[in-house]
Chimera marker file (.cmm) of the C-alpha trace (Angstrom):
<marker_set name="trace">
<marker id="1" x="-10.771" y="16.554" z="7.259" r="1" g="1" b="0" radius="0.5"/>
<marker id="2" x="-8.555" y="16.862" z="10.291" r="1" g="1" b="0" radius="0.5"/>
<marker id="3" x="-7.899" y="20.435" z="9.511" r="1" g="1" b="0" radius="0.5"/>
<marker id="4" x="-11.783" y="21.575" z="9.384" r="1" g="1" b="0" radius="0.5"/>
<marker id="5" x="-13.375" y="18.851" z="12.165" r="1" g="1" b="0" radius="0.5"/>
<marker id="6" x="-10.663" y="18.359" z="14.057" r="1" g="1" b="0" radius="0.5"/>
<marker id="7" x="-10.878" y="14.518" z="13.379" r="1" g="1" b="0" radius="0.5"/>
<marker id="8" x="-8.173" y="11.895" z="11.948" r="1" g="1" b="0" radius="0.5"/>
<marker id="9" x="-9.909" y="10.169" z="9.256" r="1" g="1" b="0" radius="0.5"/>
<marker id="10" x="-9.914" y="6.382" z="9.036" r="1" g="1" b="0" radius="0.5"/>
<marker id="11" x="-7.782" y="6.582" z="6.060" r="1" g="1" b="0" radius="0.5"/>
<marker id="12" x="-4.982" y="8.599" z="7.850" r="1" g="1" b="0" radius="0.5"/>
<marker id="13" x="-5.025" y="6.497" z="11.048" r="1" g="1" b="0" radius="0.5"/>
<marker id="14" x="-4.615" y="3.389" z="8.503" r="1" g="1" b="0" radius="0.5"/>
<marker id="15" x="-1.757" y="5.152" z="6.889" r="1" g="1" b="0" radius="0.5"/>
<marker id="16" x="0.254" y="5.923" z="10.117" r="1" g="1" b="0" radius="0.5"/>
<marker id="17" x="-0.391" y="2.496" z="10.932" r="1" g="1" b="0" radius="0.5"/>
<marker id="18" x="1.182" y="0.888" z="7.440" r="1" g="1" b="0" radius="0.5"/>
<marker id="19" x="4.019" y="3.343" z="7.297" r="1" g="1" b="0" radius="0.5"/>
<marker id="20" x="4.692" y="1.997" z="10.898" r="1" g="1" b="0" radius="0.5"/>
<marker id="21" x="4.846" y="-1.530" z="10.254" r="1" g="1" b="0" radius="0.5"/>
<marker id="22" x="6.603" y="-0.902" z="6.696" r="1" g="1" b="0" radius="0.5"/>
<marker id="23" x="9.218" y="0.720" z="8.296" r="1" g="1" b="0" radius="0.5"/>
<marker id="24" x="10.544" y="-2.556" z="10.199" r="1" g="1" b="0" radius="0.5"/>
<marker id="25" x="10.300" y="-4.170" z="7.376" r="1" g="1" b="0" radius="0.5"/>
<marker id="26" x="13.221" y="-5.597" z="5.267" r="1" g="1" b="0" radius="0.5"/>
<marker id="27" x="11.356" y="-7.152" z="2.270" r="1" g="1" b="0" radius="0.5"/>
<marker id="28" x="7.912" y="-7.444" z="0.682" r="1" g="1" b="0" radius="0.5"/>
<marker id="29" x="7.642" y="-11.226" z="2.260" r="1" g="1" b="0" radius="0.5"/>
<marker id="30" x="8.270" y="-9.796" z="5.888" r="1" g="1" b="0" radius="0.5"/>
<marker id="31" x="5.791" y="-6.564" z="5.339" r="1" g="1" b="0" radius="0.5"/>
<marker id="32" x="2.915" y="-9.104" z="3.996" r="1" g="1" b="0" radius="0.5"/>
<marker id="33" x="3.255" y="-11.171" z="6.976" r="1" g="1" b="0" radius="0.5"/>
<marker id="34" x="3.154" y="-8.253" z="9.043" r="1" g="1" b="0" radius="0.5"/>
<marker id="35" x="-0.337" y="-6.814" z="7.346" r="1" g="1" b="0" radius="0.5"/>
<marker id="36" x="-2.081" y="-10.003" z="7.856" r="1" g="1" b="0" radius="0.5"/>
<marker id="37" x="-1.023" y="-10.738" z="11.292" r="1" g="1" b="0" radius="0.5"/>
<marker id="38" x="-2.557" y="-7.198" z="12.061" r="1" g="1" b="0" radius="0.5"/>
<marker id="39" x="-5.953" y="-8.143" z="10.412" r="1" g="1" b="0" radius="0.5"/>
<marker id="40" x="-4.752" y="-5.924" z="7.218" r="1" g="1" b="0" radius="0.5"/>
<marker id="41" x="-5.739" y="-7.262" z="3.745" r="1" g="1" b="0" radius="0.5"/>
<marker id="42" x="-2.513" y="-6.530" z="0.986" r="1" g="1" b="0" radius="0.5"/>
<marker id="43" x="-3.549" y="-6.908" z="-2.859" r="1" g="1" b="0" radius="0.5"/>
<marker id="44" x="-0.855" y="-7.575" z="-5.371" r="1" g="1" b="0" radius="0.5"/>
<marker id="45" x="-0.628" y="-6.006" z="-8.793" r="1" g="1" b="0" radius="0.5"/>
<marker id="46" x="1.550" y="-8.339" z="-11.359" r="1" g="1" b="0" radius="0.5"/>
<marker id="47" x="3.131" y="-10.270" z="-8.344" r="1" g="1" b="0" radius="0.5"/>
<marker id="48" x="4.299" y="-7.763" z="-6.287" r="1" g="1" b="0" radius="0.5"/>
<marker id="49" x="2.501" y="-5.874" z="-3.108" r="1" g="1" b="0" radius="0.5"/>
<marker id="50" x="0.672" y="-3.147" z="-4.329" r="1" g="1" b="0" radius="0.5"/>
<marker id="51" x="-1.211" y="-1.772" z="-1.870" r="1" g="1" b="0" radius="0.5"/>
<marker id="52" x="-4.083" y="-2.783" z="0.774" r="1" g="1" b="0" radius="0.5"/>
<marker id="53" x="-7.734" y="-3.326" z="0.892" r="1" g="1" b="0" radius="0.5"/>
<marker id="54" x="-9.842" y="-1.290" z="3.132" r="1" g="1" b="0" radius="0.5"/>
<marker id="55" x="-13.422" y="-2.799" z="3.179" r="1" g="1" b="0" radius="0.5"/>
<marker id="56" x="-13.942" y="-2.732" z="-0.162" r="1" g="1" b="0" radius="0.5"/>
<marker id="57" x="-11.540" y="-0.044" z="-1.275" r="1" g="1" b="0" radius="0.5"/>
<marker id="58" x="-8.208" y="-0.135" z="-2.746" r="1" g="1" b="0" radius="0.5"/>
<marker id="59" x="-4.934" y="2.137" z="-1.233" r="1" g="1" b="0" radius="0.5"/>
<marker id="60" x="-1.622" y="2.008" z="-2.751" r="1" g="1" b="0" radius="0.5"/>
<marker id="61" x="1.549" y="1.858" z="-0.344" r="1" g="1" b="0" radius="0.5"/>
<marker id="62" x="2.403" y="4.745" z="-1.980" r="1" g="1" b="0" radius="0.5"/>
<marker id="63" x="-1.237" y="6.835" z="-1.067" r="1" g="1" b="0" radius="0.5"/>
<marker id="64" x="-0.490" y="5.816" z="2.544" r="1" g="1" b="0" radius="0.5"/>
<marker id="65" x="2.994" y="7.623" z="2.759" r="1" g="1" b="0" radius="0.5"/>
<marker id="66" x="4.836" y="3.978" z="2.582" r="1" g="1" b="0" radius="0.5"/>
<marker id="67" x="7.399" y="6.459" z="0.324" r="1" g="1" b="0" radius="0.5"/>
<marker id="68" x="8.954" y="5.274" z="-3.164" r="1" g="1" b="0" radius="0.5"/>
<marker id="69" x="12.316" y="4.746" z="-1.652" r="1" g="1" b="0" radius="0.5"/>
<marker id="70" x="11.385" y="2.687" z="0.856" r="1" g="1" b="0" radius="0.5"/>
<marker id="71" x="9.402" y="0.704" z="-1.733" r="1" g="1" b="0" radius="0.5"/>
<marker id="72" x="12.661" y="0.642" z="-4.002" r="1" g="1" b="0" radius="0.5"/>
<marker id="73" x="14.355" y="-0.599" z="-1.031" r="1" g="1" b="0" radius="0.5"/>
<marker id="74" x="12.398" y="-3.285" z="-0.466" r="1" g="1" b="0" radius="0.5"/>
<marker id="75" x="11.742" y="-4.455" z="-4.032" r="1" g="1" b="0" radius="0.5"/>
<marker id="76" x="15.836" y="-4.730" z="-4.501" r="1" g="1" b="0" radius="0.5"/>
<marker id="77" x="15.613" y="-6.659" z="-1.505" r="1" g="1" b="0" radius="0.5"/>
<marker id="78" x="13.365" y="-9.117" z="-2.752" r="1" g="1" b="0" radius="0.5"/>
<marker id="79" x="15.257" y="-9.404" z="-5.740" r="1" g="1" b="0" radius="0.5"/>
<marker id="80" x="18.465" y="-10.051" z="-4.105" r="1" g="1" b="0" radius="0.5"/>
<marker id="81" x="16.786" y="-12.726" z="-1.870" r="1" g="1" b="0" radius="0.5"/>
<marker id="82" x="15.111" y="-14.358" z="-5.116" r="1" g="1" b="0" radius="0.5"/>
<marker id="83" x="17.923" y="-14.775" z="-6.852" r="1" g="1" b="0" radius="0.5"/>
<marker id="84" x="20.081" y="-15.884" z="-3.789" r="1" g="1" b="0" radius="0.5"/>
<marker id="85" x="17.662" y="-18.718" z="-3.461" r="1" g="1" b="0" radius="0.5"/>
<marker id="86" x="17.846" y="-19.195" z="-7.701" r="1" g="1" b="0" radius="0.5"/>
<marker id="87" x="21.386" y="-19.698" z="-7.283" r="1" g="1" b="0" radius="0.5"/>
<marker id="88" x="21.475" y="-22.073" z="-4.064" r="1" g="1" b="0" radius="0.5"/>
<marker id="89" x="18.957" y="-24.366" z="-6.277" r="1" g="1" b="0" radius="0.5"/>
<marker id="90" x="21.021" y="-24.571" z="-8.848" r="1" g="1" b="0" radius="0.5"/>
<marker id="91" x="24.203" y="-25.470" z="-6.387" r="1" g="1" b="0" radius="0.5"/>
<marker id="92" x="22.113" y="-28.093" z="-4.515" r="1" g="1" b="0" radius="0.5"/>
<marker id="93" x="20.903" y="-29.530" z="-8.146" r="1" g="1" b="0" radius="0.5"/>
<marker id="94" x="24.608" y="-29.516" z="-9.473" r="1" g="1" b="0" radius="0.5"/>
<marker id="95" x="25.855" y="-31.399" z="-6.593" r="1" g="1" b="0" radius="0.5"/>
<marker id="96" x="23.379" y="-34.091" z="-7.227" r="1" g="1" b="0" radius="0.5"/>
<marker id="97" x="24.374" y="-34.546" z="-10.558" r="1" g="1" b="0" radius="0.5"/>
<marker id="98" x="27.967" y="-35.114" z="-9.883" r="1" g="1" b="0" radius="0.5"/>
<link id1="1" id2="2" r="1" g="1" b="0" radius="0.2"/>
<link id1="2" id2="3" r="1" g="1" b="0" radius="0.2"/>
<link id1="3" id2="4" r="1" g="1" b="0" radius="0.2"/>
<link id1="4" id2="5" r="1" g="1" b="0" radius="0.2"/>
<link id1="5" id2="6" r="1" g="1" b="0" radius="0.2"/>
<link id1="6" id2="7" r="1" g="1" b="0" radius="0.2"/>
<link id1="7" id2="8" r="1" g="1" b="0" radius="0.2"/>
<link id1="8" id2="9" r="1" g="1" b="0" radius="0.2"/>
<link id1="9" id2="10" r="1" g="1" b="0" radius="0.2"/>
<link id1="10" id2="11" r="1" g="1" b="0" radius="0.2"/>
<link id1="11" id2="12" r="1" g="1" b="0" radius="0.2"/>
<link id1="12" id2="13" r="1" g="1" b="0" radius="0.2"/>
<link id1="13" id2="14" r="1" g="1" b="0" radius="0.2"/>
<link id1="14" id2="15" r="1" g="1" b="0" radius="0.2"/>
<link id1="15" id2="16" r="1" g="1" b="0" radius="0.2"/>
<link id1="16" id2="17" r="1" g="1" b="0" radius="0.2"/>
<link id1="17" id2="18" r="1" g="1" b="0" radius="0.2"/>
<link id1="18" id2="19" r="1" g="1" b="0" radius="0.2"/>
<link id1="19" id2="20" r="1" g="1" b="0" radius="0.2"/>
<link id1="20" id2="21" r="1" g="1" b="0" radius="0.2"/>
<link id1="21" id2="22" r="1" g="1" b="0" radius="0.2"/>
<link id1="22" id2="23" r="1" g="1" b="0" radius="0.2"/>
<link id1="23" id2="24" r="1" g="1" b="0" radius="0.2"/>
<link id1="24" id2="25" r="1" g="1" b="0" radius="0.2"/>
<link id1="25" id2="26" r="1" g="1" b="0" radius="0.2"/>
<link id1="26" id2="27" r="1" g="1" b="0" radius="0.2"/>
<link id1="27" id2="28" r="1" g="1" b="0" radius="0.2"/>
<link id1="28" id2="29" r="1" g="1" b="0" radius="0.2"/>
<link id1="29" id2="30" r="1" g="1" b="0" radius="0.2"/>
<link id1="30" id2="31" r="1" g="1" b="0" radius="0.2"/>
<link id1="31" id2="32" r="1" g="1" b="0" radius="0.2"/>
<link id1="32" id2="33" r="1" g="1" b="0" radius="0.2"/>
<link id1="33" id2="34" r="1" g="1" b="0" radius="0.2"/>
<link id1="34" id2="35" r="1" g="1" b="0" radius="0.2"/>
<link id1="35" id2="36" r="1" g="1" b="0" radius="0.2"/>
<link id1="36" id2="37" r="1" g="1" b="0" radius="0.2"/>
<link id1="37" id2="38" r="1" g="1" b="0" radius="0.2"/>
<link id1="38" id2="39" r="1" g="1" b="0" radius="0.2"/>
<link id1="39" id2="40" r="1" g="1" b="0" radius="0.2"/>
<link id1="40" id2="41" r="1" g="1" b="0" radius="0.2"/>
<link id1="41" id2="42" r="1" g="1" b="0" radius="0.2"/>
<link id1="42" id2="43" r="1" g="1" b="0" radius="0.2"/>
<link id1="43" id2="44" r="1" g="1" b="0" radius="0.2"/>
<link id1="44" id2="45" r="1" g="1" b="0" radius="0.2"/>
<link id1="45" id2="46" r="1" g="1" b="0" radius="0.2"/>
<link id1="46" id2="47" r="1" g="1" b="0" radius="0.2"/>
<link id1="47" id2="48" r="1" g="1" b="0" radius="0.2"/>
<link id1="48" id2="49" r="1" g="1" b="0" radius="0.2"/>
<link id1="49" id2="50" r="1" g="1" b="0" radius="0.2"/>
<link id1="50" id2="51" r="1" g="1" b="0" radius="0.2"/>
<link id1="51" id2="52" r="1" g="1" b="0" radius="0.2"/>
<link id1="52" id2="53" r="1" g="1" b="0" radius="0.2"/>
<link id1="53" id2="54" r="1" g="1" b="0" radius="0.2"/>
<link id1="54" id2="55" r="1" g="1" b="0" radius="0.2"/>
<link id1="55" id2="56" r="1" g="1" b="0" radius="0.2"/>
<link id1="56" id2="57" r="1" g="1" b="0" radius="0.2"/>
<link id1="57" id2="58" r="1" g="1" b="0" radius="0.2"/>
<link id1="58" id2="59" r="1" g="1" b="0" radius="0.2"/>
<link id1="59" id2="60" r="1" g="1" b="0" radius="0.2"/>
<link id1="60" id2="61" r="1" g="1" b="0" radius="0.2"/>
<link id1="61" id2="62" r="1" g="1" b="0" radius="0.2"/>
<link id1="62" id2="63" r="1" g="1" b="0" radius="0.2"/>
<link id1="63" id2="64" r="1" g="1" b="0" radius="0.2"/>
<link id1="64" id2="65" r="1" g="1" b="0" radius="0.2"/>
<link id1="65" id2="66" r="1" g="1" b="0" radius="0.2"/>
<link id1="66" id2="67" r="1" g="1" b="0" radius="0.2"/>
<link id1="67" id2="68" r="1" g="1" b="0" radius="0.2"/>
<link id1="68" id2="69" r="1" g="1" b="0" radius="0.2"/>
<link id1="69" id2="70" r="1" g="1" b="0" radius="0.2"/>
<link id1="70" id2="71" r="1" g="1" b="0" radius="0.2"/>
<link id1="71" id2="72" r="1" g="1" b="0" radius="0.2"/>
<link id1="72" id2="73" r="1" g="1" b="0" radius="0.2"/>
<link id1="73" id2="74" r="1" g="1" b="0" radius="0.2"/>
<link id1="74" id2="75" r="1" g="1" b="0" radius="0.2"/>
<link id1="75" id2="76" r="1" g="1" b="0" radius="0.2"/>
<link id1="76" id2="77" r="1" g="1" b="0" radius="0.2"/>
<link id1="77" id2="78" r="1" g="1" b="0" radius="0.2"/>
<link id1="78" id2="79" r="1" g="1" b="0" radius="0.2"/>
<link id1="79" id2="80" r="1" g="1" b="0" radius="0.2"/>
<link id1="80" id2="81" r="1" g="1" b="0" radius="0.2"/>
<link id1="81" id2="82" r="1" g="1" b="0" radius="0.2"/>
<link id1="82" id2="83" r="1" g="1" b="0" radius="0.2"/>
<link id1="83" id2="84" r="1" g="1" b="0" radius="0.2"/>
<link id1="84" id2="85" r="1" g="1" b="0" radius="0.2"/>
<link id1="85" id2="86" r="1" g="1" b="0" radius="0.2"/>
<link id1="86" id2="87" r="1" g="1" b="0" radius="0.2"/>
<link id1="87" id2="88" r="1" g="1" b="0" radius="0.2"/>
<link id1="88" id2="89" r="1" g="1" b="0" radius="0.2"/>
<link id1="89" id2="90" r="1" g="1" b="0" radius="0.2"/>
<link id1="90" id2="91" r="1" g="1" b="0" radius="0.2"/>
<link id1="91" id2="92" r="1" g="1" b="0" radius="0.2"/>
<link id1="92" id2="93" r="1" g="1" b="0" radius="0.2"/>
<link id1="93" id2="94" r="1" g="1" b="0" radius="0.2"/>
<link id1="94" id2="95" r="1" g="1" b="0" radius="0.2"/>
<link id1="95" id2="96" r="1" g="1" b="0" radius="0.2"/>
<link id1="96" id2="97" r="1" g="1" b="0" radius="0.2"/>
<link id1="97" id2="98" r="1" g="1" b="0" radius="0.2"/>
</marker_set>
């Protein structure tokens, strides 16, 4: 579309937008915070960010150039945080028992 009008499409400007805020991002938590705060609507696909809703259209990270290892990034992120905070529960719960 930008090639034959001459005109950035919504979708595009919404994709340099994402891939801007995704890129200070350290972990899904921090990017979803991010989206709302900026009026953006993220939908999750068996508990993890997915993608974004558009009016009433879907878009993957991936469709708006939020690239797979930056996504892998951020997933082992999460994970490492998750089970960080697994492990500190089970600290604080075996100190109580003692």
């Amino acid at each position: 579309m930008k090639q034959s009008r001459g005109i950035v499409s919504k979708k595009e400007q919404l994709a340099i937008h994402v891939t801007k805020i995704a890129k200070k991002c350290k972990n899904f938590s921090e990017l979803h915070i991010k989206l709302v705060d900026q009026h953006i609507e993220p939908y999750y696909r068996y508990g993890t960010l997915t993608g974004i809703w558009y009016g009433n259209k879907k878009f993957r990270l991936s469709t708006l150039g939020v690239g797979k290892e930056h996504l892998k990034k951020l997933t082992k992120e999460q994970e490492r945080l998750e089970s960080l905070k697994k492990s500190k529960d089970k600290n604080i719960n075996r100190g109580l028992e003692r």
